[in-house]
N, CA, C and O atoms as CSV, one atom per row, in Angstrom:
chain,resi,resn,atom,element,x,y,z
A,1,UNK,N,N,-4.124,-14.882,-6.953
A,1,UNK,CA,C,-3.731,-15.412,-5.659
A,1,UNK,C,C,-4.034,-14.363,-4.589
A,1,UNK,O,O,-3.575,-13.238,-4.787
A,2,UNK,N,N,-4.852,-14.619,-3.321
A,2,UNK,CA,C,-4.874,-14.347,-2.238
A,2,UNK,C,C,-3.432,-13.132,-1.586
A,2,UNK,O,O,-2.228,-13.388,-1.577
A,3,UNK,N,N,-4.148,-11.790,-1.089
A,3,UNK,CA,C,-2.711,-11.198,-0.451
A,3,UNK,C,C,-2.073,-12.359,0.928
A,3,UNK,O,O,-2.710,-13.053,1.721
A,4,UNK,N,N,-0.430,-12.147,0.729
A,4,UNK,CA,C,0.034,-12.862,2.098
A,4,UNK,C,C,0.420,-11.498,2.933
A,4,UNK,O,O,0.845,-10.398,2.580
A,5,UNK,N,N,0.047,-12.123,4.305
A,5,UNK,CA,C,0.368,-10.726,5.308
A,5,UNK,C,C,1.864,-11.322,6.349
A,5,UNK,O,O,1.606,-11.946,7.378
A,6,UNK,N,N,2.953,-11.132,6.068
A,6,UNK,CA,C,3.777,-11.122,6.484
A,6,UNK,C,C,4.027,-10.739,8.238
A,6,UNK,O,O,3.188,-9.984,8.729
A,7,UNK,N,N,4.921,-11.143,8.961
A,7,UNK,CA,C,5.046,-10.804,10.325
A,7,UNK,C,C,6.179,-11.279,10.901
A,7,UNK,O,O,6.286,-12.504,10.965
A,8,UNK,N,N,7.345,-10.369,11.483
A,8,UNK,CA,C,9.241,-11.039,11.898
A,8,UNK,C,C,8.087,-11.722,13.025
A,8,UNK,O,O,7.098,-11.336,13.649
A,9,UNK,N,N,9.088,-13.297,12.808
A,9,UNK,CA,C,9.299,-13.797,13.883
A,9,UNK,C,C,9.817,-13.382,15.478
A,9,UNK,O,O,11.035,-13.210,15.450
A,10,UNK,N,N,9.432,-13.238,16.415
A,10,UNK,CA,C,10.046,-12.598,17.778
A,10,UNK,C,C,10.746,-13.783,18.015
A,10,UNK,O,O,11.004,-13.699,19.216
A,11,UNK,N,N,11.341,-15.131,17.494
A,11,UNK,CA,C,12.224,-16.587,18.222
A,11,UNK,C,C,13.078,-16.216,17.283
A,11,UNK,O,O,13.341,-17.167,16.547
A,12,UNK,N,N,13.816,-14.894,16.894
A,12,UNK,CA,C,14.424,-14.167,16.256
A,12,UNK,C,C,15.253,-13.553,16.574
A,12,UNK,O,O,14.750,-12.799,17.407
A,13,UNK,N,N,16.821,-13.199,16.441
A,13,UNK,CA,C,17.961,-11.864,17.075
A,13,UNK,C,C,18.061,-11.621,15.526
A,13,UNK,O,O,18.029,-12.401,14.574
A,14,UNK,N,N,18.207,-10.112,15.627
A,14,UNK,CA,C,18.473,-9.882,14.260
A,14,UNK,C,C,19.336,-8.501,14.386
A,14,UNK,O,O,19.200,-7.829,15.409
A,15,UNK,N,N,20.388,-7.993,13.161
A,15,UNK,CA,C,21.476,-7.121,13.332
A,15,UNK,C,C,21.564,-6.768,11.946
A,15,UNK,O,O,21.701,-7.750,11.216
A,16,UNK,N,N,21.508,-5.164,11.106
A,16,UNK,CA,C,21.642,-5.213,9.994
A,16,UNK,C,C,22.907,-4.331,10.369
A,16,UNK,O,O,23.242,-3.459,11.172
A,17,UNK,N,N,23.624,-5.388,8.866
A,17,UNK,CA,C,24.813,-4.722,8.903
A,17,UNK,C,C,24.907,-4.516,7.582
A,17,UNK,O,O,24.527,-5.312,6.723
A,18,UNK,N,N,25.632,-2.987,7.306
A,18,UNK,CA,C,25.822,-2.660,5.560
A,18,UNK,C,C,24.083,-2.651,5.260
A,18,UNK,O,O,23.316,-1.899,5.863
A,19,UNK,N,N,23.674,-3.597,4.258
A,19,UNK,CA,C,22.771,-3.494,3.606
A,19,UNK,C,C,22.010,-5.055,4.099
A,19,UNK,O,O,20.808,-5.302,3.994
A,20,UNK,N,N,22.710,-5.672,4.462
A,20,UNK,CA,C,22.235,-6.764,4.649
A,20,UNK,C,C,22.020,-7.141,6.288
A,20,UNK,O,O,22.685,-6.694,7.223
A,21,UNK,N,N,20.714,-8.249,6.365
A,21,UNK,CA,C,20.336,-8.704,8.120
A,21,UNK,C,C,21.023,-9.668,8.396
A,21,UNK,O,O,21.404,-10.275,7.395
A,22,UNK,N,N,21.354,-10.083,9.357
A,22,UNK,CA,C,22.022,-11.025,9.994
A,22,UNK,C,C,20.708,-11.391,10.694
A,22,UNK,O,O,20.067,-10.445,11.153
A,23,UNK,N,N,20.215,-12.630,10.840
A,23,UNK,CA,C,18.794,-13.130,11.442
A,23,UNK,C,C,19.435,-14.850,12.072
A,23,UNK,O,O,19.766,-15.855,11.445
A,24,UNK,N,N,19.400,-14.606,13.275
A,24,UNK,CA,C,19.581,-15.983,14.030
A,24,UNK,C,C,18.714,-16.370,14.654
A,24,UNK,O,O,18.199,-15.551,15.415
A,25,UNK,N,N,18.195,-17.680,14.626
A,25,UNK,CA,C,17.249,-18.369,15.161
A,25,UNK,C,C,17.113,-18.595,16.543
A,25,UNK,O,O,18.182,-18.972,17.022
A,26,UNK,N,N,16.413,-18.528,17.173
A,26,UNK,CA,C,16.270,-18.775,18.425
A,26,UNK,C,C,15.734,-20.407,18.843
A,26,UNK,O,O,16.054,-20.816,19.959
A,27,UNK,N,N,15.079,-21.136,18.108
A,27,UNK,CA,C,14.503,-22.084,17.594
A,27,UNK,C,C,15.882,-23.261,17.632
A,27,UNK,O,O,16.077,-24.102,18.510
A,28,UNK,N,N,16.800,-22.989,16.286
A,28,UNK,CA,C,17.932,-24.064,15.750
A,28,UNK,C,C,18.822,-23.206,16.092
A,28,UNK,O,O,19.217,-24.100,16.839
A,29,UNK,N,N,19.715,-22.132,16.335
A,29,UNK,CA,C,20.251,-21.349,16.061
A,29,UNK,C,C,21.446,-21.008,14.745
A,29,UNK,O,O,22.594,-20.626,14.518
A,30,UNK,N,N,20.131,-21.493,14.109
A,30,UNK,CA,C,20.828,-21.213,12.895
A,30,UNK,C,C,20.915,-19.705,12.560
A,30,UNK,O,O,20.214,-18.892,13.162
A,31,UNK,N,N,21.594,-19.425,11.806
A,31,UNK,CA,C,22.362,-17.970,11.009
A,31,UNK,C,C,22.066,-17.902,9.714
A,31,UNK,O,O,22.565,-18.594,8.827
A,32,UNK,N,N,21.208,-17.023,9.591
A,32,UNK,CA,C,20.492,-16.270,8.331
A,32,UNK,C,C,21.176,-14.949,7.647
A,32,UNK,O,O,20.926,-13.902,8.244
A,33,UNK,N,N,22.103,-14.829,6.342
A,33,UNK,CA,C,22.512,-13.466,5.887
A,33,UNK,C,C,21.214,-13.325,4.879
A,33,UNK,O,O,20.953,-14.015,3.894
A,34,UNK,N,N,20.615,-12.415,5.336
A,34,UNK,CA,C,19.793,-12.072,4.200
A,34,UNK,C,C,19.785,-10.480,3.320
A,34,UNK,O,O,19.665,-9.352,3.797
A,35,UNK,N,N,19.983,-10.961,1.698
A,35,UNK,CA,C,20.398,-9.881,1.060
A,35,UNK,C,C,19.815,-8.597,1.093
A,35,UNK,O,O,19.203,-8.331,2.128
A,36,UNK,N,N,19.853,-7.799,0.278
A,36,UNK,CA,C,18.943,-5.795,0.649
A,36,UNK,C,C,17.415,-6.451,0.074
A,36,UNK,O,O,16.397,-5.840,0.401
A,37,UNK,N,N,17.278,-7.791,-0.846
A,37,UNK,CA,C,15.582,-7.599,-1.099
A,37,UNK,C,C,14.911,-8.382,0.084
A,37,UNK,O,O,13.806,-8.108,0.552
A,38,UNK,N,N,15.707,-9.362,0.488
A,38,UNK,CA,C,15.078,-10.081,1.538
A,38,UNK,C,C,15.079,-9.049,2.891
A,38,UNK,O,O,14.263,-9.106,3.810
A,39,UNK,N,N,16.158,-8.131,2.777
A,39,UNK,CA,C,15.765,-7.787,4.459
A,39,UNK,C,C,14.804,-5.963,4.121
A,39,UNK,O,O,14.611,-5.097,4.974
A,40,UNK,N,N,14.273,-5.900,2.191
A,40,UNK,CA,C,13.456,-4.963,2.719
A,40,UNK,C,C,11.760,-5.669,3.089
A,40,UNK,O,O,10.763,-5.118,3.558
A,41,UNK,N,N,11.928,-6.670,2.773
A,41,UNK,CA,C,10.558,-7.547,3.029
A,41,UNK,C,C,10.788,-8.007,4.365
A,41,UNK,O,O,9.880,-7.687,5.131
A,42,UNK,N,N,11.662,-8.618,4.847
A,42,UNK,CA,C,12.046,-8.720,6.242
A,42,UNK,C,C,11.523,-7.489,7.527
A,42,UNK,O,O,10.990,-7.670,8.622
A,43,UNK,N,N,11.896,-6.385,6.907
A,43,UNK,CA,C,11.992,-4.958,7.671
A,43,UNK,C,C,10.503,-4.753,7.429
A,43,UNK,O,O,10.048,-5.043,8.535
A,44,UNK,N,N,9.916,-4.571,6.995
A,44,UNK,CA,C,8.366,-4.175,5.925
A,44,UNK,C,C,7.317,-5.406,6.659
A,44,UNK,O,O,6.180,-4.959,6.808
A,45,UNK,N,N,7.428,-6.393,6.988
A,45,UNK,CA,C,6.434,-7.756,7.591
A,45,UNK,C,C,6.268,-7.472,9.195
A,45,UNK,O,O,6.757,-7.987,10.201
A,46,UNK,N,N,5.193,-6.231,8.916
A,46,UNK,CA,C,4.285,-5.950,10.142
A,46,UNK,C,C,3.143,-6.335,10.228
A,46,UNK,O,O,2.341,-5.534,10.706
A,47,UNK,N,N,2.802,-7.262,9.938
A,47,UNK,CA,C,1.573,-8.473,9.792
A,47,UNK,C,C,0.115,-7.682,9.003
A,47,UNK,O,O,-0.894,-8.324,8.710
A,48,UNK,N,N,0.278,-6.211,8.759
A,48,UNK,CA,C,-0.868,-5.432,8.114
A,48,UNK,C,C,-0.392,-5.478,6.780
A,48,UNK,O,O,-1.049,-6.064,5.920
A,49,UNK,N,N,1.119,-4.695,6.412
A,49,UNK,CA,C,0.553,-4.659,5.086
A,49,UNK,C,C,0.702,-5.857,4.306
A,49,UNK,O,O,1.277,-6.709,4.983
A,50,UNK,N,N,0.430,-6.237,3.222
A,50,UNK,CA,C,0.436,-7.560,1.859
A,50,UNK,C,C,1.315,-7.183,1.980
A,50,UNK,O,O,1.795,-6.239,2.606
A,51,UNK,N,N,1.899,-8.467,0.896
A,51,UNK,CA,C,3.442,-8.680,0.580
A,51,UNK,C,C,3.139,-8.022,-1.174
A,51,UNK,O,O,4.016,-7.600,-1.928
A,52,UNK,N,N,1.959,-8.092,-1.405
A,52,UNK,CA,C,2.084,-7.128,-2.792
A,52,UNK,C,C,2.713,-4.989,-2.927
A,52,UNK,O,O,3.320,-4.141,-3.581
A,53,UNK,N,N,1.702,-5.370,-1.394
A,53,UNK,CA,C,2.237,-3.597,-1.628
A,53,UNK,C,C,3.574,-3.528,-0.905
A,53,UNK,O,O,4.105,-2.421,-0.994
A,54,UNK,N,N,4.198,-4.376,-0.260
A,54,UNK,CA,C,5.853,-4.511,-0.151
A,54,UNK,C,C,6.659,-4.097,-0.993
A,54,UNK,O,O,7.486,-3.185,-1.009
A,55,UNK,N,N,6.079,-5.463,-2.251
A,55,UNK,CA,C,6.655,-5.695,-3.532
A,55,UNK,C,C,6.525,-4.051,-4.127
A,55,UNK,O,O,7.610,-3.560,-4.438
A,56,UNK,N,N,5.494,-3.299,-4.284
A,56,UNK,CA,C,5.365,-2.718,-5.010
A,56,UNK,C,C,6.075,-1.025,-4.757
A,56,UNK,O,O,6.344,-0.203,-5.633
A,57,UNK,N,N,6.248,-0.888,-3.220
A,57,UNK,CA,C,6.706,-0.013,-2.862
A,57,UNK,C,C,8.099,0.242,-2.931
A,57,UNK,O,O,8.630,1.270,-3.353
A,58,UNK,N,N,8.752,-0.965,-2.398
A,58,UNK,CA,C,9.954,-0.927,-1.722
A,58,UNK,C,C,11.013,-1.489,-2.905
A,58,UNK,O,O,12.117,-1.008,-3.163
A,59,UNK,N,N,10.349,-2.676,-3.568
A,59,UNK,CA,C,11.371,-3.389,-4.427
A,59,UNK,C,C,11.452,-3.010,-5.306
A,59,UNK,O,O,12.579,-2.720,-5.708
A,60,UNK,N,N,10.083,-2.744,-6.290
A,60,UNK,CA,C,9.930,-2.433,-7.812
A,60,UNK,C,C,10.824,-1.341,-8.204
A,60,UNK,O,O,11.646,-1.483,-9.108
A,61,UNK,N,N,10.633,0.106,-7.325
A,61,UNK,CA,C,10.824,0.977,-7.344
A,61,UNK,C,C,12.591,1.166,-7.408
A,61,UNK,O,O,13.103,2.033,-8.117
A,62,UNK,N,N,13.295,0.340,-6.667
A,62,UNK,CA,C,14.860,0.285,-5.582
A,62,UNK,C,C,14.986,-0.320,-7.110
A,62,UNK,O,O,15.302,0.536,-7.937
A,63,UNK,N,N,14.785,-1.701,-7.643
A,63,UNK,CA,C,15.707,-2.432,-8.218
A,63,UNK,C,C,15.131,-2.700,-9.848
A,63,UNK,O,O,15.382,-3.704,-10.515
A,64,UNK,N,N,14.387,-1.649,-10.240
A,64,UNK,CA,C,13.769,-1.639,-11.579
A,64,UNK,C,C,13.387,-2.986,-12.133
A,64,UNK,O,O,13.975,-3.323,-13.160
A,65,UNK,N,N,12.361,-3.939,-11.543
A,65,UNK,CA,C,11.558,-4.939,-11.509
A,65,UNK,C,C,10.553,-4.985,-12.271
A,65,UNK,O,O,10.303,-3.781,-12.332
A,66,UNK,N,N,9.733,-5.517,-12.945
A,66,UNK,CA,C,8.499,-5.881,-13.087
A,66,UNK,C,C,7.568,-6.202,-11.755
A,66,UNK,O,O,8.136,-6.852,-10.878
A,67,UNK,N,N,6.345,-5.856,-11.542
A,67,UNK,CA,C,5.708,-6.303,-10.390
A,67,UNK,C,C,5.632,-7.734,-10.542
A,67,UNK,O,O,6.506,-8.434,-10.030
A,68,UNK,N,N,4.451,-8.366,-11.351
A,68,UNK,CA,C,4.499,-9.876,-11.516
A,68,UNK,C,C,5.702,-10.528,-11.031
A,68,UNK,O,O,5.906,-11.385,-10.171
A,69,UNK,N,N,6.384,-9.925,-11.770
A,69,UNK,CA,C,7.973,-10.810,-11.336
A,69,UNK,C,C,8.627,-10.882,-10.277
A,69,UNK,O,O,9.323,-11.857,-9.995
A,70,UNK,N,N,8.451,-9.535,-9.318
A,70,UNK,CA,C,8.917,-9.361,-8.156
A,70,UNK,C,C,8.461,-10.080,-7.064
A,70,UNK,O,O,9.080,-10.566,-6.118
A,71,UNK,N,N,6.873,-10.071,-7.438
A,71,UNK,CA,C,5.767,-10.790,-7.064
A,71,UNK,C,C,6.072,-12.247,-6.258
A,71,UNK,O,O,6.143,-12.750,-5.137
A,72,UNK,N,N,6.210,-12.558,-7.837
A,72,UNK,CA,C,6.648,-14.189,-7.998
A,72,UNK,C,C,7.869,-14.401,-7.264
A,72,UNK,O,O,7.979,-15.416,-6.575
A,73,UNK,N,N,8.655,-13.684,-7.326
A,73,UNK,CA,C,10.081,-14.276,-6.358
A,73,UNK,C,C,9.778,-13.893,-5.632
A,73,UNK,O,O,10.097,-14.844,-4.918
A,74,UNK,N,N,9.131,-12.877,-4.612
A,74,UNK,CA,C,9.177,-12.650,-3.244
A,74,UNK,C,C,8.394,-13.455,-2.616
A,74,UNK,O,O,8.586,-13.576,-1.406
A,75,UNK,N,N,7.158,-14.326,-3.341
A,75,UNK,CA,C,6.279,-14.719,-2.626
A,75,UNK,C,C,7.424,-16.474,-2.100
A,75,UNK,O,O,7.449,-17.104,-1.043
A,76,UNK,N,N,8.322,-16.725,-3.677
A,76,UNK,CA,C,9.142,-18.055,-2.741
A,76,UNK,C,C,9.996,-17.869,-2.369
A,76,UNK,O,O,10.748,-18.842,-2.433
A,77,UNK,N,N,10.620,-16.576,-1.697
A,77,UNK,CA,C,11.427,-16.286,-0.877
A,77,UNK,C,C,11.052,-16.448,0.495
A,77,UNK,O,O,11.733,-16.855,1.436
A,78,UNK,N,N,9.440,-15.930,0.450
A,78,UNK,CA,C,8.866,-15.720,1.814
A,78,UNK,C,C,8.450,-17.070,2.462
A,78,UNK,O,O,8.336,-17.318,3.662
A,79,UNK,N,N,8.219,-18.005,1.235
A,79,UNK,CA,C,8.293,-19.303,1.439
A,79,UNK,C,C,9.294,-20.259,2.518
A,79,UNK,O,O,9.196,-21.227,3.271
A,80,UNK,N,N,9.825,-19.742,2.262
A,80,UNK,CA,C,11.680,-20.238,2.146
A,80,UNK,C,C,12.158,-19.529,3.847
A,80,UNK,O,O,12.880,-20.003,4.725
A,81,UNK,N,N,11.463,-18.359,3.782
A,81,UNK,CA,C,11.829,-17.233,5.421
A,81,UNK,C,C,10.844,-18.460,6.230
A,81,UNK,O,O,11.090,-19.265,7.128
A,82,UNK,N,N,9.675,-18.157,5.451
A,82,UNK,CA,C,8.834,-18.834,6.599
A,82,UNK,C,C,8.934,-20.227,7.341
A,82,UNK,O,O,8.629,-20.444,8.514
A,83,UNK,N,N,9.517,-21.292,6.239
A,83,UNK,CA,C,9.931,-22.636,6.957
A,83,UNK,C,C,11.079,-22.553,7.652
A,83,UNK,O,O,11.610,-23.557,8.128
A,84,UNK,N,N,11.645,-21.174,7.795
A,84,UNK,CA,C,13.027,-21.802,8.724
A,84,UNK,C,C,12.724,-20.466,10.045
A,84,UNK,O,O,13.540,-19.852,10.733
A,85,UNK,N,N,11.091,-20.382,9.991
A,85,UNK,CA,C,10.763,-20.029,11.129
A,85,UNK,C,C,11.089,-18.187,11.462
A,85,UNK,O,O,10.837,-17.764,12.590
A,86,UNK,N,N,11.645,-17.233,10.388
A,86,UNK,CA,C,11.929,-15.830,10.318
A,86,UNK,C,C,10.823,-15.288,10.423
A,86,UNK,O,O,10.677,-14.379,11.240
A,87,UNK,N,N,9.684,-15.755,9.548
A,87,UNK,CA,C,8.337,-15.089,9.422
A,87,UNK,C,C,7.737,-15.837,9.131
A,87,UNK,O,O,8.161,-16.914,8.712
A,88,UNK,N,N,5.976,-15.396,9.304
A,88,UNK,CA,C,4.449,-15.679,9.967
A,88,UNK,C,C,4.168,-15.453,9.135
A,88,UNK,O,O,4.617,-14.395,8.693
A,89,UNK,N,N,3.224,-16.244,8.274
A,89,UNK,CA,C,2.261,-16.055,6.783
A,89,UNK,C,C,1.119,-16.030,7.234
A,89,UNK,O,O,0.848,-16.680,8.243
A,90,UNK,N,N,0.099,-15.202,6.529
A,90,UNK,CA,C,-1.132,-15.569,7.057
A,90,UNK,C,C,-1.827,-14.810,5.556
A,90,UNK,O,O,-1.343,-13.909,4.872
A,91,UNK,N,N,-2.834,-15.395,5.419
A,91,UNK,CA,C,-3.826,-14.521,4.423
A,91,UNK,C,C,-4.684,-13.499,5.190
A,91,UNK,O,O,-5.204,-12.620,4.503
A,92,UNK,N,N,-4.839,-13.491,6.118
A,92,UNK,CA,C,-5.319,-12.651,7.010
A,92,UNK,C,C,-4.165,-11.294,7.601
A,92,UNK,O,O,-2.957,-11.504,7.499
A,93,UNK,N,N,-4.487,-10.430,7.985
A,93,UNK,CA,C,-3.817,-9.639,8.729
A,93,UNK,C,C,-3.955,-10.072,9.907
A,93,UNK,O,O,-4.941,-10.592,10.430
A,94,UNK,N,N,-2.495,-9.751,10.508
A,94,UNK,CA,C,-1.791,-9.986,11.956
A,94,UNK,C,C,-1.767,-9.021,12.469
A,94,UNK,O,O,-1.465,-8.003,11.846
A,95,UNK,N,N,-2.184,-8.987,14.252
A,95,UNK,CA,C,-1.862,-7.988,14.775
A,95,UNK,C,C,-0.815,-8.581,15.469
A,95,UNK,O,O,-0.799,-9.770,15.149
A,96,UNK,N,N,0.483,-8.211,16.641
A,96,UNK,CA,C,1.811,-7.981,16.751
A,96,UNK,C,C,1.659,-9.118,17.842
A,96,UNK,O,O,2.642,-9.808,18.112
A,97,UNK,N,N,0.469,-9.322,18.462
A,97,UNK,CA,C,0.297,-10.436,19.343
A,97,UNK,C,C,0.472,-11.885,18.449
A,97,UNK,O,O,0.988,-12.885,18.949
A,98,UNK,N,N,0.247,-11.864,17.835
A,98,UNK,CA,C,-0.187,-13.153,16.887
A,98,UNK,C,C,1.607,-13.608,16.544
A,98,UNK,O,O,1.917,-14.564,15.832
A,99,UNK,N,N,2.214,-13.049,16.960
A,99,UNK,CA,C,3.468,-13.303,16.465
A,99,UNK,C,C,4.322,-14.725,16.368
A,99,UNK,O,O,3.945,-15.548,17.202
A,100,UNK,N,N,5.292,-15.121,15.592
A,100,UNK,CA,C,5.385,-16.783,16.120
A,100,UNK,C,C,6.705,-16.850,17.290
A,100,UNK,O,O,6.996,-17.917,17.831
């Protein structure tokens, strides 16, 4: 599979508290708690790097993972960020303009 290049939404307020983000929509204003793996992929989605070398830096390492595996859940997590509008998928790299 294709790298995904991640990017925070700016129709976004966001507040980390403890370990975890607080992410409210600007859009629905809905209210997002997202846990320490979602908000290090959250924190990390500067539209350059993949979501593999995310995975591979930040998570594998923190929470003694398998890559594949980390892989695999982060990519339908990011799924999941992206339809409720948190973050910008692209197979391409993003520069900071491109933002949603």
């Amino acid at each position: 599979m294709n790298d995904q290049y991640l990017l925070r939404s700016t129709s976004v307020a966001a507040r980390k508290l403890g370990g975890e983000m607080m992410v409210m929509s600007a859009i629905d204003s809905g209210l997002f708690s997202l846990n320490p793996i979602a908000t290090a992929i959250w924190e990390a989605a500067d539209g350059v790097t993949p979501l593999r070398e995310i995975v591979e830096r930040k998570i594998c390492p923190e929470y003694d993972v398998e890559p594949a595996i980390a892989l695999a859940d982060a990519r339908s997590l990011v799924d999941e960020l992206a339809k409720r509008g948190i973050l910008t998928v692209s197979d391409q790299p993003m520069a900071a303009g491109a933002r949603a």
